[in-house]
N, C-alpha and C positions, 0 to 999 in steps of 0.2 A: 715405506709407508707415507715419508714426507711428499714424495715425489709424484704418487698416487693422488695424495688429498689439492695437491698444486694442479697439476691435470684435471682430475674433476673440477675444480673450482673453476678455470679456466671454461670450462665447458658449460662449465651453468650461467656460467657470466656472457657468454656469446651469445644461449639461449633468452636470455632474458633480456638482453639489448634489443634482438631481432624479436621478439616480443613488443616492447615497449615501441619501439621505431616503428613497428606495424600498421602502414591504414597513412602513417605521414607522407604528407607530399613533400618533395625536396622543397628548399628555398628558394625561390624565383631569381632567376639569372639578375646580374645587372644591367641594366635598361641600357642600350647603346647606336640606338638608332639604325633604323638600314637607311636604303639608298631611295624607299618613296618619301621617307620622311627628308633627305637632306632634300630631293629635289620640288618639294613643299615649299619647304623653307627658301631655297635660292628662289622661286617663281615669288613668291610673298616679297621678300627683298628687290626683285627685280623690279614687279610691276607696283608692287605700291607704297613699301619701307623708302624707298630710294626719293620717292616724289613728294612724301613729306619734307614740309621747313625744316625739319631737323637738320638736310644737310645743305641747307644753301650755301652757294658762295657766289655768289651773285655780286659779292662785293665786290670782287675781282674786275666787275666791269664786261661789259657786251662792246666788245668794239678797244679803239681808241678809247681808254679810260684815265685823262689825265686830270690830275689836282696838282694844286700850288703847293709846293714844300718850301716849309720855313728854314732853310739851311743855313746859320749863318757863318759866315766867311771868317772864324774865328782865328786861333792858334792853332788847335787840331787839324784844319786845310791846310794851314801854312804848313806843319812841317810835314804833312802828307805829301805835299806838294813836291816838296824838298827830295823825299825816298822815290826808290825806283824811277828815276829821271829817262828811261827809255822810254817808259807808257804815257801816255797822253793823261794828262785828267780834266776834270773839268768841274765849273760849280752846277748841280742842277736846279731847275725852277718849278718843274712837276712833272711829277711822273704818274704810270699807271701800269694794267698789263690788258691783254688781248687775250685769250684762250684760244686755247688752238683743239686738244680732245681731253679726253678723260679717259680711265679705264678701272671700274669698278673689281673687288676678290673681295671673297668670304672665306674665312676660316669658322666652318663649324664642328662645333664641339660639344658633345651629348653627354649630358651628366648627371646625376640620381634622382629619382623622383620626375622621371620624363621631361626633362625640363635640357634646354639646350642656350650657350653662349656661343653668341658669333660675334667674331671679330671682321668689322665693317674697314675694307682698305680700299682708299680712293688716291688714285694717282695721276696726276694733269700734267700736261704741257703747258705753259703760259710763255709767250713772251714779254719783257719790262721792257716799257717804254720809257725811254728818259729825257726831257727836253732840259736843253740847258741853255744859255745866255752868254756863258765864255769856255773857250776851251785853250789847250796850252799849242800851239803852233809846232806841226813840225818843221825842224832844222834838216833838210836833206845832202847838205853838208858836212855834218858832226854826224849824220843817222841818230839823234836825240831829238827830244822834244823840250822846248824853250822852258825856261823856270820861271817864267809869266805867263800871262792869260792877256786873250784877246776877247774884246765883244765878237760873238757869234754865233749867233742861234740855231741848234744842231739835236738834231733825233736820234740818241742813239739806242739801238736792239740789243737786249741782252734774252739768252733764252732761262726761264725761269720754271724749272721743273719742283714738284710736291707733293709729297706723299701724306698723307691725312689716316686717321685712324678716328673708330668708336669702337666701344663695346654694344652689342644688345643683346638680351634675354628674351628668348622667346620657349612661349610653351604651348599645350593643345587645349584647345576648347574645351574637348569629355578627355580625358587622360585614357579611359577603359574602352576605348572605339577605335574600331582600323576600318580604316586609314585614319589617322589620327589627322583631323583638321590645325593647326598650330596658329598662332598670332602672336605677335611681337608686343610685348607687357611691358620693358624696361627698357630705356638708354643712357648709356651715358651723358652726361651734362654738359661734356666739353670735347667737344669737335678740336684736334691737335691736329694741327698741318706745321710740318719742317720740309724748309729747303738746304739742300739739297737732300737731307737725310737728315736723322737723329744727332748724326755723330757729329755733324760740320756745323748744323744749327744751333742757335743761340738757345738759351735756355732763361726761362725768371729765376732769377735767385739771387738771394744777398748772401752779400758771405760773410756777413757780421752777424744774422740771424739764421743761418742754415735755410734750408729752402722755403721759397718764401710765397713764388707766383705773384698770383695778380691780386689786388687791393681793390677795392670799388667802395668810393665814399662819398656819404652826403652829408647834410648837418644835421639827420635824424639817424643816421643808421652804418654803420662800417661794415665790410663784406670781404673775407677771405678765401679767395679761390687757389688752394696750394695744389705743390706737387705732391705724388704719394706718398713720397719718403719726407714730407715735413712733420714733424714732430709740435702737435696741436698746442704742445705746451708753452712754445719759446716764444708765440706773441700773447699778450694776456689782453692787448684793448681793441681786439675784435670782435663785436659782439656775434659772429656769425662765421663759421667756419667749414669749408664745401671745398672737399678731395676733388682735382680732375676726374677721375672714374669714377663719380658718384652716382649710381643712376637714379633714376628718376620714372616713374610712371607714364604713357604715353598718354594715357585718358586726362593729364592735368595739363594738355593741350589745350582741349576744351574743356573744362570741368576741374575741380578742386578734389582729389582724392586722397592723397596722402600728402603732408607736407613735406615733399624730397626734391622741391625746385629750389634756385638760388631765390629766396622773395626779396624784391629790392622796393624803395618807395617811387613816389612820385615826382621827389624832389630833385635838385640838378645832381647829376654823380662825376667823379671823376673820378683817373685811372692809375693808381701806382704802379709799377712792374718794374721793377730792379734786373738788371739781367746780369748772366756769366757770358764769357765767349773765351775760346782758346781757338787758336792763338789771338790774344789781345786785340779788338779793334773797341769801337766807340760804335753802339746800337742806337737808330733811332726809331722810336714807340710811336703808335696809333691809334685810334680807337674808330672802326667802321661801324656805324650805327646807322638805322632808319628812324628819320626825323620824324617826330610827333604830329608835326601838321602835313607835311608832303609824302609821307612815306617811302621817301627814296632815301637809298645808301648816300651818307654824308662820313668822308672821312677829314679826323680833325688829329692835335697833339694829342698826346695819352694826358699831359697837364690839363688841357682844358676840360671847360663842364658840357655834360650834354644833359637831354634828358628823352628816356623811351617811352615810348606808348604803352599804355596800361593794355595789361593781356601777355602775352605768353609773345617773347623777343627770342634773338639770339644776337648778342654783339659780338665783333671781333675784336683782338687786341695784338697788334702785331710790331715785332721788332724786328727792323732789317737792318744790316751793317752799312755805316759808312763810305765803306770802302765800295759798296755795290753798285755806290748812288756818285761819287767822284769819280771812276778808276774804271779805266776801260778795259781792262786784263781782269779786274776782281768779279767772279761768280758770283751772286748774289747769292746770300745765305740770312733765313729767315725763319722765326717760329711763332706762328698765327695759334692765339685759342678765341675757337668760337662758343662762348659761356652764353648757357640756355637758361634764361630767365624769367618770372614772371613780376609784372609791376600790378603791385594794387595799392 
C-alpha cells in the first residue's frame, strides 16, 4: 500500500510541476557575443579608440630624440666600471629613442549584462639612442677593454622593444537592437609599458612599505598612484589614492561626469617612485610631461617640479636601469606608467 501511495504521489508531483512551469519561457541564455559584435568593436578600436590621447606616446620622440641626462660619475660607475672588464662602458650625456613600428591586439571579452572588456596590447620596436662623451678603449692585445675612460663622443644603438597594456569597457548604445551598435564607456587610467617584458622590468615598489607605485605631490595635495596588490591601508598621509586599473569615463575627456580621474591641482607637482629590480641594479626615474606654455614633451628627473596644463593630461613616469645607459652588452629594461589626469 506504502509503495502504491509513493508512486501516486510521484505522479501528482510531476503533474503539477508541468502544470505550474506552463506558459514559462526558459531563462535567457548568457549574453556572450558573436563574431559582428567582436568585429564592431575591433573596427571602433581600430579607427577611432586608438587615435584618442589616451594612448599617446609620443614622448618617445619622432626621430633622433635626445635630452641631457644628469648621470653623475659617482661610486656606483666606479665599481660598474670595475665588473665585467671585457664590455666596453661608457658615461652617457643624452639619450633618446627613434621608433621604428608598432603592432596593435585585442583581447575581447563579453560578460553579463551585454557589456564587454578588452584588453588593449600595444607593442613597439624603438631603438635607444645614447650619446656619450667617454668610453673605455679597447686593448687589442689583452682582447679587454681598459679600466679608464677616454674623452669620446660616441652614438651608440641599443634596440629597445615594449609591450604596453589598458584595460577598456565598452557596451551598446540600445542593448535590445541588432546589430548592437557598442562604444567605449571606460579606461583604464594608466597606460603600463615594460621593457623587455613584465618579468625583466623594473617595478615601483618599496619594500619597507609593500607596494607602493608612483607619489605625485604638491603643497596642496598628495596623490597615490599604486599597484594592485597595494594594500590602501599601509600609507595613511595620502590624501588621495588611485589603483593602476582604475577606469575612468571617456566623456571626462571633455566634460566632468563622474569623479574617477586622478584630480591634481594647479600647483608645481613632483614624482616619487621607489622601485624593485632583480637581479639588483640601481634605476633611474623620469617624468615626460607637456609643458604648460609650449605644449611639447619635456623630459626632466622624477625629483624635480613640473607643472601640467589644466584640462585632461597624461604624464609619463619612467624608470630605466643603469646598466642600459653605461654598458654596452646590458639590454635595456624599463617600466613607463602613463597616469591619466585632470588639473583644475
Amino acid at each position: 500500500m506504502k509503495a502504491k501511495l509513493t508512486v501516486f504521489s510521484g505522479i501528482i508531483g510531476i503533474i503539477l510541476l508541468l502544470f505550474l512551469s506552463c506558459g514559462n519561457e526558459p531563462p535567457p541564455p548568457f549574453f556572450a557575443g558573436d563574431g559582428k559584435d567582436s568585429a564592431a568593436i575591433k573596427e571602433l578600436l581600430t579607427n577611432e579608440v586608438l587615435a584618442l590621447p589616451l594612448f599617446e606616446d609620443t614622448m618617445f620622440g619622432r626621430g633622433n630624440f635626445l635630452v641631457g641626462v644628469e648621470l653623475k660619475k659617482g661610486r656606483y660607475l666606479d665599481t660598474l666600471l670595475k665588473m665585467d672588464r671585457p664590455f666596453m662602458k661608457f658615461f652617457p650625456k643624452a639619450f633618446g629613442r627613434k621608433k621604428i613600428n608598432q603592432r596593435d591586439s585585442f583581447n575581447i571579452i563579453f560578460i553579463k549584462d551585454t557589456t564587454c572588456h578588452v584588453y588593449l596590447i600595444r607593442e613597439f620596436r624603438d631603438s635607444l639612442y645614447i650619446l656619450t662623451d667617454s668610453v673605455t678603449p679597447y686593448l687589442p692585445d689583452s682582447g679587454y677593454y681598459a679600466s679608464y675612460f677616454v674623452a669620446k663622443e660616441t652614438l651608440i644603438v641599443k634596440p629597445f622593444n615594449g609591450i604596453s597594456w589598458q584595460v577598456a569597457f565598452f557596451e551598446p548604445i540600445k542593448k535590445d537592437t541588432e546589430p548592437r551598435v557598442w562604444k567605449l564607456k571606460k579606461i583604464s587610467g594608466c597606460q603600463i609599458i615594460s621593457s623587455p617584458d613584465a618579468e625583466k622590468a623594473p617595478i615601483f615598489f618599496d619594500q619597507a612599505g609593500g607596494f607602493f607605485g608612483v607619489v605625485i605631490s604638491s603643497p596642496t595635495k598628495t596623490c597615490t598612484v599604486f599597484q594592485l596588490e597595494y594594500q590602501r591601508s599601509r600609507d595613511l598621509s595620502c590624501s588621495l589614492k588611485f589603483s593602476n586599473r582604475r577606469l575612468f569615463y571617456v566623456e571626462e575627456v571633455s566634460c566632468e561626469k563622474k569623479d574617477s580621474l586622478l584630480y591634481l591641482p594647479t600647483d608645481s607637482l613632483q614624482v616619487s617612485c621607489p622601485y624593485w629590480l632583480d637581479p639588483a641594479d640601481s634605476v633611474y626615474t623620469f617624468v615626460y610631461y607637456k609643458d604648460k606654455e609650449t605644449k611639447k614633451w619635456q623630459r626632466i628627473l622624477s625629483s624635480k617640479k613640473f607643472v601640467l596644463p589644466e584640462g585632461f593630461n597624461r604624464f609619463y613616469v619612467e624608470g630605466i636601469t643603469y646598466e642600459a645607459l653605461t654598458h654596452i652588452k646590458k639590454e635595456p629594461r624599463a617600466i613607463i606608467w602613463g597616469i591619466a589626469t585632470r588639473v583644475k
